[in-house]
N, C-alpha and C positions, 0 to 999 in steps of 0.2 A: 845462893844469890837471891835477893826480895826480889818478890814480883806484884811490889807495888809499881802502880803504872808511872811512867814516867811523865814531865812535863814538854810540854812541843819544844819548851827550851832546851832540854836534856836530850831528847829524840837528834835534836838540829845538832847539838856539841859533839852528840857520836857520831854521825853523821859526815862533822868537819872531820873530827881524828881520822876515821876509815879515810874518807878522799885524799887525808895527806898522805896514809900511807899506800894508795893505790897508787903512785910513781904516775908517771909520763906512758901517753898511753896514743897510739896512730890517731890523728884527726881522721874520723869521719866525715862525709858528708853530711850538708844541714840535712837531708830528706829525711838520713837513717836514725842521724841523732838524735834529731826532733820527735819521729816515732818510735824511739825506742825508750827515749826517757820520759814521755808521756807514757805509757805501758809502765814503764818498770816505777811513774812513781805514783800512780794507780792502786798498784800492789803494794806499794811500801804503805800507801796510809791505810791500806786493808789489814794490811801486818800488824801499825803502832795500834789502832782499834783492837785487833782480837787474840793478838798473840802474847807471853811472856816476853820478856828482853831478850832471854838465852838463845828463841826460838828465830828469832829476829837477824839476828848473825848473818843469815847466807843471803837474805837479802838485802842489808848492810853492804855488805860485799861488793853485790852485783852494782848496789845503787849507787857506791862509791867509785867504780871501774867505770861505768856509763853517764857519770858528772864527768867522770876526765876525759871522756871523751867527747864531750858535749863541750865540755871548755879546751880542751885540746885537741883532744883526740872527736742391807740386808736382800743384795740380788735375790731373786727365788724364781722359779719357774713354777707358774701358777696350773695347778691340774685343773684338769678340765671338771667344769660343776660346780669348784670351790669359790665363792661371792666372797668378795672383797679380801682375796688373795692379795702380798704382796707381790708385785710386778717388775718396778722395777725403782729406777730414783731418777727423781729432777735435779738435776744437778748445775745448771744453771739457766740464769732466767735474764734476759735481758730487754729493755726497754719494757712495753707494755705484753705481757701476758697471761693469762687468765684459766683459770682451773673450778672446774665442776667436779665435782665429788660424786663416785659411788653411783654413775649413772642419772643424777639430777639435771634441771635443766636451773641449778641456782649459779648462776658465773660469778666469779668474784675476782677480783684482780690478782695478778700470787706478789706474795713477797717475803721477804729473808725469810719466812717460819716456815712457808710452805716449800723450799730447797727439803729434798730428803724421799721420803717415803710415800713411792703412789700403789694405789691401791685397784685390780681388777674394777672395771667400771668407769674409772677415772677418765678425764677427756681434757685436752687442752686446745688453748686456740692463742694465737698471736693475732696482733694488733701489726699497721704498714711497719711498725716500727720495733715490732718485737721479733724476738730469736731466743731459741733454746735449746738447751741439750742433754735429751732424757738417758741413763743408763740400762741397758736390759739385761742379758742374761750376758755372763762373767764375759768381758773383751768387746761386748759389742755396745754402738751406740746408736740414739737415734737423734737425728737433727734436725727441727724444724724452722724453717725459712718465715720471712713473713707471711700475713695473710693464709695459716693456714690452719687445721682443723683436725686432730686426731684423739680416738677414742683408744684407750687400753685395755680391750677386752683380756688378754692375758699376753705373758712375757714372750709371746711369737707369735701372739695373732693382734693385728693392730688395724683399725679400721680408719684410713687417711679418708676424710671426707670430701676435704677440699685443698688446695695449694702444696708445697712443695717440701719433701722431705727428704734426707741426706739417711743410708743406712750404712752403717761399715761394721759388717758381722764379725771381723777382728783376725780375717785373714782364712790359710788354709786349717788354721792347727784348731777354728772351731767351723770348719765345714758342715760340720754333721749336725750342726742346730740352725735349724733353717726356720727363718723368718717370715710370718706371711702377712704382707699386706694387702687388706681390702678396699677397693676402688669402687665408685661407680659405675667402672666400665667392667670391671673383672679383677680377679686375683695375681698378683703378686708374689713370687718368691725367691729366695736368694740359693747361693751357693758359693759361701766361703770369699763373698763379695763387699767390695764398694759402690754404689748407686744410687741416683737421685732418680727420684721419681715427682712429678707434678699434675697432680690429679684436680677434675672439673667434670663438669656431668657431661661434657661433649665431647674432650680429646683426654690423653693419656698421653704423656711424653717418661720415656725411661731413658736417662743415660747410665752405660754402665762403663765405671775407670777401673774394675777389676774384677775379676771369677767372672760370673756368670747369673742371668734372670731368666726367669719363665713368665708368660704370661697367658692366664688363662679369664677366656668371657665364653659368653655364650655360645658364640660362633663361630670362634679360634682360637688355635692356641700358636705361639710368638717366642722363640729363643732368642737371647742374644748374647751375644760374648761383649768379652773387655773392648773398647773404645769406636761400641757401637752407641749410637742414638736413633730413638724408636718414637715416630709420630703415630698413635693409632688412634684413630677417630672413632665415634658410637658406631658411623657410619661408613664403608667406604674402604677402600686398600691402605695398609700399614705402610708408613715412610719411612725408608730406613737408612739413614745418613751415620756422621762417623763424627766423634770429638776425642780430643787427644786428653790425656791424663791430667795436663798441667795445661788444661784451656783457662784460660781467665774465668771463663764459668763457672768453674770450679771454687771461685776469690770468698763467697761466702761462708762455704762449708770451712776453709782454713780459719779464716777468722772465729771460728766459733770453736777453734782444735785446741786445745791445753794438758799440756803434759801435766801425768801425775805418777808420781815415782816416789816408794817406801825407802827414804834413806838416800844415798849414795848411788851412784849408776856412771859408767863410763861415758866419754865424751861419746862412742860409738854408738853405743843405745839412743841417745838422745840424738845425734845425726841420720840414723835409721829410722827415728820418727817423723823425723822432721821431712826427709824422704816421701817416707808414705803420706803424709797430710799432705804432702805439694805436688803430689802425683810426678815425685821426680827418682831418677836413678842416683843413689848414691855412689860416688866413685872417688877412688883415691888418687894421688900424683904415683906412688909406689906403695911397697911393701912396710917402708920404714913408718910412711905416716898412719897408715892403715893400725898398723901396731902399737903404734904412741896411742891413736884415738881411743884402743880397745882396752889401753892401761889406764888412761887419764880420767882421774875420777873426779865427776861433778858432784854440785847439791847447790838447790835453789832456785833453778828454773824454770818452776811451776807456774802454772797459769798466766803465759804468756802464749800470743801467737805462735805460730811454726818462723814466719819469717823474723820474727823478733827474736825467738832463743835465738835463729842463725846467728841473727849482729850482736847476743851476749856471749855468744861462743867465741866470735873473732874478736871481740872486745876483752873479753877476759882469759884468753889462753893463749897458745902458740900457733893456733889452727888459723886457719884462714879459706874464704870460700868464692868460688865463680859461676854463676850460673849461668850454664849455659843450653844448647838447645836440648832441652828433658833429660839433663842431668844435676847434679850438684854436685862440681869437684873441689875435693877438699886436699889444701897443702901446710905444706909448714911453715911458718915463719923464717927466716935464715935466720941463725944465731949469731 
């Protein structure tokens, strides 16, 4: 097959072909339609821009099932002492944000060249309108919110200066690499967790939606487990309140969530994700569907939101989802 690039006229004639062959498919609501096919045609002109044609296919697919339904329906873990170790990777960068090198105070805005390899030293900071999401050590990631300011001294020690960051160490099975974040108030560390943290030179708020955090300062030290939230001031007794897994507070860090998957993956793996970024229980109607999901093989639903693959999952298969209070039950279609 040539992979000379095609014209937006030929990109649109495949386009048509795939939608005719996508059949008749359940109308959606406008809400879901409308942000679903914005997403998925987002990624399609990121597709015709960088991709081969061949490559193109799965999201052809999708883009073809989500028209019909819109009309119908190099990680490393940097040793201690080694300068300008690799760290970890930027892997995405959205609206306005900015990267200093190597411990410099030179900021520069980052853009598509600077996605990839950061370096011991390196420091980012977001803009009201920036978000991004750095990769660290294998499984884990780090997430920063607007308005905020962190340096990568090395791949578990990270120095959040100021505003708000999202860590999800990648669950139990990498427990034993713990992550430490440095505060103005005091130190930070995980344990096989989920947690946001939002640091300022006066308070310190930690929530945590899974495993467990420490917090050490000068003058105390702070545990807290899953679906606690911790106000602890420079000055003054720690407040200790509670947020559920699947609080709307949690709306940003999903949005920033994008599956990526080598190849092929069950519909199961991908609803198990979808789970964990939305701070929900996955649950099946019975045995029979649970089994379909664990055989049904997906590809293509990469770099979408958690709630977005949901609606290309019920849009292109047999599955079907309800959410309800902190679960997400999934049934079958009737035949």
């Amino acid at each position: 097959m040539s992979n000379t690039p095609k014209t937006a006229l030929e990109n649109d004639d495949a386009v048509a072909r795939i939608i005719r062959l996508a059949g008749h498919r359940p109308v959606a609501d406008d809400a879901v339609r409308a942000r679903v096919y914005a997403a998925v045609h987002a990624r399609w002109q990121q597709s015709v821009a960088t991709a081969p044609t061949r490559r193109l296919m799965p999201w052809l697919a999708a883009a073809a099932a989500l028209v019909a339904v819109a009309v119908g329906l190099t990680v490393l873990r940097s040793p201690d002492g080694v300068a300008n170790a690799a760290v970890a990777t930027l892997q995405t960068a959205r609206g306005e944000v900015w990267i200093a090198r190597g411990g410099s105070d030179d900021w520069r805005q980052a853009g598509a060249g600077d996605l990839g390899e950061l370096r011991a030293g390196d420091a980012l900071r977001t803009a009201t309108d920036g978000r991004a999401v750095v990769l660290l050590i294998p499984g884990a990631s780090l997430r920063l919110n607007a308005d905020t300011r962190v340096v990568l001294n090395a791949a578990d020690r990270i120095e959040v200066a100021e505003g708000t960051i999202y860590l999800d160490s990648g669950g139990k099975a990498n427990g034993a690499a713990v992550t430490r974040l440095h505060t103005p108030l005091g130190e930070v560390w995980d344990v096989g967790t989920q947690f946001e943290l939002r640091a300022d030179p006066q308070t310190l708020r930690i929530r945590v939606r899974e495993g467990a955090v420490q917090f050490q300062g000068d003058d105390r030290s702070v545990h807290s487990e899953a679906g606690d939230e911790l106000l602890i001031p420079v000055r003054g007794d720690t407040v200790r309140g509670h947020i559920a897994p699947d609080d709307d507070a949690w709306g940003w860090v999903a949005d920033l969530a994008s599956f990526h998957a080598q190849g092929d993956y069950t519909a199961a793996t991908l609803l198990a994700w979808i789970g964990r970024e939305t701070g929900r229980t996955l649950r099946f109607d019975g045995p029979a569907t649970q089994a379909h999901a664990e055989t049904l093989l997906l590809h293509g639903a990469e770099g979408l939101s958690p709630r977005d693959t949901l609606d290309v999952v019920a849009a292109t298969t047999d599955l079907r989802y309800a959410l309800e209070s902190g679960t997400i039950l999934i049934s079958a279609a009737q035949r």
